[in-house]
N, C-alpha and C positions, 0 to 999 in steps of 0.2 A: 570532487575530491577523489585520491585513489590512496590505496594502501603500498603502492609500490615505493619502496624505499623506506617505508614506513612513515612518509608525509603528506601533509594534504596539502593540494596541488592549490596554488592562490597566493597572492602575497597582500591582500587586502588586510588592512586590519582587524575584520570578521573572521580574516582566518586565523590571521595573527592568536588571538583571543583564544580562539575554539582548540589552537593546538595547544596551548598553555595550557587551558582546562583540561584536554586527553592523557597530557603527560602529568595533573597533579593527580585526576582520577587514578591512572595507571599505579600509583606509588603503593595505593590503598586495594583492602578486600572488597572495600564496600560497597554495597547495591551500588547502580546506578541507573535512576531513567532518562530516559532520551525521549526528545519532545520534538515536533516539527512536524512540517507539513509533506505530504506524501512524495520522495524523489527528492529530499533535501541532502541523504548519504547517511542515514543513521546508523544502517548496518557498518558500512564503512568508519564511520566513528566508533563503533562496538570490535570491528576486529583490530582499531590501532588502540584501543586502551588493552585489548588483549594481549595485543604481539609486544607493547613495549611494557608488560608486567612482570616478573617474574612467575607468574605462570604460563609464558608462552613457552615451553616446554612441554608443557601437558595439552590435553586437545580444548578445541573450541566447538561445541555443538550450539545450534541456529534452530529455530521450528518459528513457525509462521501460526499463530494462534488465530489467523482468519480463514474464516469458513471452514475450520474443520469440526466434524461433529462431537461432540464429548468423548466417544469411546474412543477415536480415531486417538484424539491429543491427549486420552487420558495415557494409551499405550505409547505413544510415544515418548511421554515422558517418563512414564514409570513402569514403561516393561511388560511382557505380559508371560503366560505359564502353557504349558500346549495345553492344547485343549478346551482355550478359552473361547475360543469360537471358530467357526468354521476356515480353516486354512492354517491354523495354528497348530504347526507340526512341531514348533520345535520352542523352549523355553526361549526370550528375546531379554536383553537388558534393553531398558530407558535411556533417552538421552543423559538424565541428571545421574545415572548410573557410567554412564559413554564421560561425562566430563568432569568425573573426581580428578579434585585438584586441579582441575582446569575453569572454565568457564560457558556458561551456559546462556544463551542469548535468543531472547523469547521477543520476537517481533510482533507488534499490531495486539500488545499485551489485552487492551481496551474490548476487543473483541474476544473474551475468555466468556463461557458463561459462568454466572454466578456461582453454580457451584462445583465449576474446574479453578474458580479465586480460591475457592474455600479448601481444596486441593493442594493447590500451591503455599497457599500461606501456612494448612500443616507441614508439611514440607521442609516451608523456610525457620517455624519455630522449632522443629524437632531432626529435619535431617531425616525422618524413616519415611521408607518407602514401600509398599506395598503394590507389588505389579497383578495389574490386570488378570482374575482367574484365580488368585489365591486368597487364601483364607484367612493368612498370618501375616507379618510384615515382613520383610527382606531384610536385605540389606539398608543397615543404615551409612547414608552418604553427609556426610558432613562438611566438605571442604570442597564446593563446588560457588565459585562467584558467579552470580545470577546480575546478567545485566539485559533489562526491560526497556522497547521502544512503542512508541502510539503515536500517532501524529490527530488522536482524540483531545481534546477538552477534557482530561477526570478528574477536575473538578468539579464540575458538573455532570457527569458519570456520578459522583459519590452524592450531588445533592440528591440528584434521581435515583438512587440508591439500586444503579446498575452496575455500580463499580463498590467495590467492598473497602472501605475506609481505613481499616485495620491492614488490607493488604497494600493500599496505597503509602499507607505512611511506614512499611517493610519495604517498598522497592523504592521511593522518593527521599533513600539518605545522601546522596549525589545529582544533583539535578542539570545537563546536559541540553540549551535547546539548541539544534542545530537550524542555523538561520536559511530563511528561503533565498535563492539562487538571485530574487531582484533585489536583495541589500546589500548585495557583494559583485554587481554588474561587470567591476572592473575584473574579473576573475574570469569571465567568460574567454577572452581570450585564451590563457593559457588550458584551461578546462577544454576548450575547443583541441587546439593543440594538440592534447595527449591523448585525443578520444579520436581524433584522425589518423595518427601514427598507429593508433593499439590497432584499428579495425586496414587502415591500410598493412598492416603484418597480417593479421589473423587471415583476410584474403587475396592475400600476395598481387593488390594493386597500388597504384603510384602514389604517393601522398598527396596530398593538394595545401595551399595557404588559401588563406581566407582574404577578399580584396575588401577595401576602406570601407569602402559603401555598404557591404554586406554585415561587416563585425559591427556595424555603427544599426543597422536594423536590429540585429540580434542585441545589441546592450539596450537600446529601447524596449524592448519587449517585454511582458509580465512574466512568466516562463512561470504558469499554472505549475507545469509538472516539472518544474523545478530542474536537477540536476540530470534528473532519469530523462527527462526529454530533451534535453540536449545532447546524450550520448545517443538518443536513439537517433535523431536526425544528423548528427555525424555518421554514420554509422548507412546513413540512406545516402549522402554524398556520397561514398566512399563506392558505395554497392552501383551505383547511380552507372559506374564506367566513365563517365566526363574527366578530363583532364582539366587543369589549369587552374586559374585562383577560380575560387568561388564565388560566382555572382550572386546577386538580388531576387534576379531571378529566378533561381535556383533553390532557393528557402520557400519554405512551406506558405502556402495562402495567408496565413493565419500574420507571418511575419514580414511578408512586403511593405515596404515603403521604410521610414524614418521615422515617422511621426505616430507609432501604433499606440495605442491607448484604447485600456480592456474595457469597455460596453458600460454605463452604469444604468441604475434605474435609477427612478425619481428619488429614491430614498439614499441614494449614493454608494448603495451595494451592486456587486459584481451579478450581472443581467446572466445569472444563470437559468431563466426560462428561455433564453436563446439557445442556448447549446442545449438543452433540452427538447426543444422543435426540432434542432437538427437532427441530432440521432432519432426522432419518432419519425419525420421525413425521410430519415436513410432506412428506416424497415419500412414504412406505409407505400412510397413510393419507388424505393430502391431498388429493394428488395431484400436486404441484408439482415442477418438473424439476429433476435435480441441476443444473445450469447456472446455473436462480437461484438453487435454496437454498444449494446447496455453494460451487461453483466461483467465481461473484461475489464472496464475501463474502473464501475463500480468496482471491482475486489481489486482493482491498482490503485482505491480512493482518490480520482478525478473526478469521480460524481458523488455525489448525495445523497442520502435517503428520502433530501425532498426532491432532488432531481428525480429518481426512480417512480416516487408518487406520482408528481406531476405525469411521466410519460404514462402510467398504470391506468393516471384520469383519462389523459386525454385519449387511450386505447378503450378504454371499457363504456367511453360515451361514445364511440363508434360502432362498441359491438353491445350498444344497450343492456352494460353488466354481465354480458356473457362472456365468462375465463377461458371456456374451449375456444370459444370464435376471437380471441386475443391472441391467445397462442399460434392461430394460424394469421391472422391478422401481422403479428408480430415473427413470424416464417422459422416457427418451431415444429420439429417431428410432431406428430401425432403421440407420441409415447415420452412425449416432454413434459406433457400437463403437470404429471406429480412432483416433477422436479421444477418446475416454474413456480406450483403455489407453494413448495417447502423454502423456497430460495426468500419468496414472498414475505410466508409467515416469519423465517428467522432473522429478513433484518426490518419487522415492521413494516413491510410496502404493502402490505395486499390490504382494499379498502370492499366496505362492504358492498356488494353486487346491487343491492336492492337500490340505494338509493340513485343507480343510473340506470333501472329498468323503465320510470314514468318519464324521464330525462329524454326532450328531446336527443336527436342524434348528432353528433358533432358537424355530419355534413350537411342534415338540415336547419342547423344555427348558423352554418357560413354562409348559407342562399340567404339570412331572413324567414327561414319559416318556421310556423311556432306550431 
C-alpha cells in the first residue's frame, strides 16, 4: 500500500474493500482500531483516513507504544515541565497537545502497560491532561481523533486481563483489519512496481522489471512480513547494482523455486522452532549479536515471545543457567547484562536459572551423554 495520491496501490478486491472502509472511517470522528499482522500497512491505512478527513489540515502525530518505558510514553504524550528530570531545560507539549484538532495515532497500542491504559482512557473520557512534573492539570485538549493499531490478539489481552476492557471498548468504535500480503497475492505485482521505482529515484539507479518466473516465485510465497518485507527486498534489488529483469535467482533463499510452502509441524502450525534454531545458530556459531538477530526482528514482531523463550532455553542449557555466560554465549558487551535481563523481564522471556543448573548441558545431550 502507499499514501501517494492518497490510494492504496492494488486493485484486488481486498483492497477494493479496505479502501471503501478508509473512506467511510474518514467521514467520522471516531476511534478507530486497526488490526493485522506486523508489515500489513496499518500505519499507512491510519495516515489515508487522516489525509482524506477533514482534519487533514491540522497535524497528524504517530508514537510507537513498543518498548518504551512508561516515563518515556508518558512525556510523550502528555508533555512534560522543566525540571522534571534530568535534561529537562525547558517546558515540552505532548503529542495529544501537538495534535488538537488533528489526529493522533498510537501504534503497537497492545504493548501499553497497564497503567499508561489507565492514562489514556482518562484522557479519552475527560480530554485533561497533566504533563509530566506538574502538580495540576493542563491544558485541557478535547478534539484530538485518536486512531490505535496492534497486530495483538486483545481479545485475549483482556481475558488475561493485560489489556484494560473499558479502554478496549473506547478505541474499538471502528474496527479496521488490514489483511496480510498472501490474501491479496495478485497485488504483489504492482506493489513490486512502485517499490522499485520509489528506491530506483531515492538512489538514482536504473529501474528494473521483474521476469515471469520470478513474480510467479514471489506470489507463491507466505510473505511472514508481509508488506514491509517486500519493500525491503525491492529495495536490496535496486541497491544490488544488477541491471535487467529480475531473476529467480536473485530473490532471497527463503523464496527460490515455484513451489515454496511455509514448514509445518505435526500439529499443522507454522514450524517456528526452525527459525528459532536458526537465529540461535547465527549467534552460537556465527557469531552475530542477540541485538540484531533476536531482539530487531522481535520489536519488528517477526518473532514471539515463545520464539524468544525457546532461544533463552536452548542458551541457558548450554551455559547451565548462567545469564552472564549467555550474554557472551549470545556476543553481548559485557555492560549489556542489565539491559538483556530488563528486556527479558518486560516481555516475559527470562525463565528461572535454577532449573537448568542440574540440567545436563545441551552439548552433552547431542553426544548422548547423561
Amino acid at each position: 500500500m502507499s499514501d501517494r495520491r492518497l490510494l492504496l496501490i492494488g486493485g484486488t478486491s481486498v483492497i477494493r474493500a479496505l479502501n471503501e472502509q478508509i473512506d467511510r472511517a474518514a467521514r467520522s470522528d471516531a476511534k478507530v482500531l486497526l488490526t493485522g499482522e506486523s508489515g500489513t500497512g496499518k500505519e499507512v491505512a491510519a495516515r489515508l483516513i487522516h489525509e482524506r478527513s477533514p482534519r487533514r489540515v491540522f497535524p497528524m502525530a504517530t508514537v510507537n507504544c513498543a518498548g518504551i518505558p512508561d516515563s518515556l510514553l508518558e512525556s510523550e504524550l502528555f508533555g512534560y515541565r522543566r525540571g522534571s528530570f534530568t535534561g529537562a531545560t525547558r517546558n515540552k507539549p505532548g503529542l495529544l497537545e501537538k495534535a488538537y484538532r488533528g489526529t493522533l495515532f498510537m501504534d503497537e497500542v497492545g504493548e501499553m502497560s497497564v497503567r499508561m491504559q489507565g492514562m489514556l482512557l482518562r484522557f479519552l473520557e475527560t480530554g485533561e491532561i497533566q504533563p509530566l512534573g506538574s502538580d495540576r492539570i493542563g491544558r485541557r485538549v478535547d478534539d484530538v481523533r485518536v486512531l490505535a493499531a496492534t497486530n495483538r490478539d486483545l481479545d485475549q489481552h483482556v481475558s488475561s486481563r493485560s489489556f484494560r476492557l473499558d479502554l478496549y471498548y473506547r478505541l474499538n468504535v471502528i474496527h479496521l483489519h488490514i489483511p496480510p500480503l498472501k490474501q491479496h497475492a495478485e497485488d504483489i505485482a504492482p506493489l513490486l512496481d512502485h517499490f522499485l521505482e520509489l528506491y530506483s529515484q531515492r538512489y538514482q539507479t536504473p529501474n528494473r522489471t521483474v521476469s515471469a518466473a520470478a513474480l510467479e516465485s514471489l506470489k507463491r510465497y507466505s510473505w511472514p512480513g508481509n508488506i514491509r518485507q517486500l519493500k525491503n527486498i525491492a529495495e536490496r534489488l535496486i541497491v544490488s547494482g544488477d541491471t535487467g529483469p529480475i531473476t529467480v535467482d536473485e530473490l532471497p533463499p527463503e523464496i527460490h523455486g515455484t513451489s515454496y510452502q511455509e514448514p509445518k509441524s505435526d500439529e499443522g502450525q507454522p514450524d517456528r522452532q526452525g527459525r528459532a534454531q536458526e537465529l540461535l545458530n547465527r549467534m552460537l556459531i556465527e557469531g552475530e549479536s542477540f541485538w540484531s538477530a533476536v531482539y530487531g526482528p522481535f520489536m519488528q514482531r517477526d518473532l514471539t515471545r515463545d520464539d524468544v523463550r525457546f532461544i533463552v532455553r536452548k542458551g541457558l542449557l548450554k551455559t547451565r543457567g548462567n545469564y552472564t555466560g549467555l550474554t557472551q554465549a549470545f556476543n553481548m558487551a559485557p555492560d549489556d547484562y542489565k539491559r538483556f535481563i530488563n528486556f527479558l523481564r518486560k516481555h516475559q522471556c527470562q525463565l528461572d536459572f535454577y532449573q537448568f543448573r542440574s540440567a545436563p548441558s545441551e552439548s552433552a545431550t547431542e553426544h548422548g551423554a547423561t
